[in-house]
N, C-alpha and C positions, 0 to 999 in steps of 0.2 A: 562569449557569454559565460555565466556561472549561474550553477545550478544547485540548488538543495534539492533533492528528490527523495521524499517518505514515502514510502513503498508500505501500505496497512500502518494507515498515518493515526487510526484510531481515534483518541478525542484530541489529538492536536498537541501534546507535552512536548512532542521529537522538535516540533517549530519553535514552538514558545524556547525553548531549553537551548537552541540555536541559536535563536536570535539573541538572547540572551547573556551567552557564554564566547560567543564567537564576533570578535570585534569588528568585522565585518562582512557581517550578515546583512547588511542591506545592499551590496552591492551583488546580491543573489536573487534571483528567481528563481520562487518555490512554488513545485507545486507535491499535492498532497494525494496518494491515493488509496481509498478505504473504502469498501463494499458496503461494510454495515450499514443498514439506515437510521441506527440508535442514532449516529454520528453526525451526519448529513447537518443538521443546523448547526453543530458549533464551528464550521469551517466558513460561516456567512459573515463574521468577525477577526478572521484570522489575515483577510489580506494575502491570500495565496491563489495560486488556479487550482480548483480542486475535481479530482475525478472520482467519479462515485463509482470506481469501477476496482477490479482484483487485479492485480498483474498477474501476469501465467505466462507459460512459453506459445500458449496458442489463442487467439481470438474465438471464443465458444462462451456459451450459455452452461452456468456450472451451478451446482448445489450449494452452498452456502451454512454451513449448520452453524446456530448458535449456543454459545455456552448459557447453561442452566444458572450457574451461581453469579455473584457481582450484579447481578438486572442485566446479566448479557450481554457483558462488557468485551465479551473471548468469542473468536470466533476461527474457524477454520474451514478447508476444502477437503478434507478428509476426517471422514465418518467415523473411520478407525482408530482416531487420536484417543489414546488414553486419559488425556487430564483438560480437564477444566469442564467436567459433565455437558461433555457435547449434548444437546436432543437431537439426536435420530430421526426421530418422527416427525419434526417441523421443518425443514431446510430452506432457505430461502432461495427462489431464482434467481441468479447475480450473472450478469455478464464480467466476463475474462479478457485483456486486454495480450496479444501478445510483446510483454515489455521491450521483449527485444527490436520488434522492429519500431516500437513509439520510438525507442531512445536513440534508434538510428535514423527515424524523420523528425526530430528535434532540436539535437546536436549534432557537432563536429565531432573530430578525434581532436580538436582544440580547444573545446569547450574545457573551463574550469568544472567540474562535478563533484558533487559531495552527494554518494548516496544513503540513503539509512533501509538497510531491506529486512525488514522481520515480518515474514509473511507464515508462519507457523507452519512451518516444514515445508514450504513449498519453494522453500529456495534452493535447492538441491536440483529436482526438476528447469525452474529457470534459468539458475548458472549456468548448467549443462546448455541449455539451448543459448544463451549469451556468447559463453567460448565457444560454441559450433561456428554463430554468426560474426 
């Protein structure tokens, strides 16, 4: 199999730009996954499986804060982040996915994969649990 996997797929540009750029991108299955519920309906057009969920290195219930500027376009799993005028005070309830084991109940070590992970510092945390597993 071959995979595109967007890790905080956001409004869907990492696909579009794929498919786009990448001359064979249709012989991929994509799927997309992004917490925000800003986002939630423009993945009903994209032709992907999409998971409304965060990747993390653990399967848990997490806070979710959203960024204040853009109409809350930014978002992240830590309160602490300096940019993009997190709110503190609103956090949304978002389930966490531990990615590492979706990616090991989904594919092979033969699997073709393509992945794209920009999860706003939380890829640091996931790696780490990726090369453990």
């Amino acid at each position: 199999m071959k995979f595109f996997i967007d890790c905080d797929a956001h409004d869907g540009c990492s696909v579009r730009k794929f498919r786009h750029r990448f001359h064979k991108a249709e012989d991929y299955v994509i799927h997309c996954f992004e917490p925000n519920p800003k986002f939630f309906p423009i993945f009903n057009d994209l032709d992907v499986l999409f998971h409304p969920v965060a990747v993390w290195s653990r399967d848990e219930s997490r806070s979710l804060y959203i960024g204040q500027i853009n109409n809350g376009w930014g978002s992240t799993l830590f309160p602490h982040k300096t940019t993009g005028n997190i709110d503190r005070n609103r956090p949304l309830n978002i389930w966490c996915i531990n990615f590492s084991r979706w990616l090991a109940e989904h594919s092979t070590r033969f699997d073709d994969i393509i992945l794209k992970l920009d999860i706003e510092g939380a890829e640091y945390e996931l790696l780490t649990k990726m090369f453990e597993n």
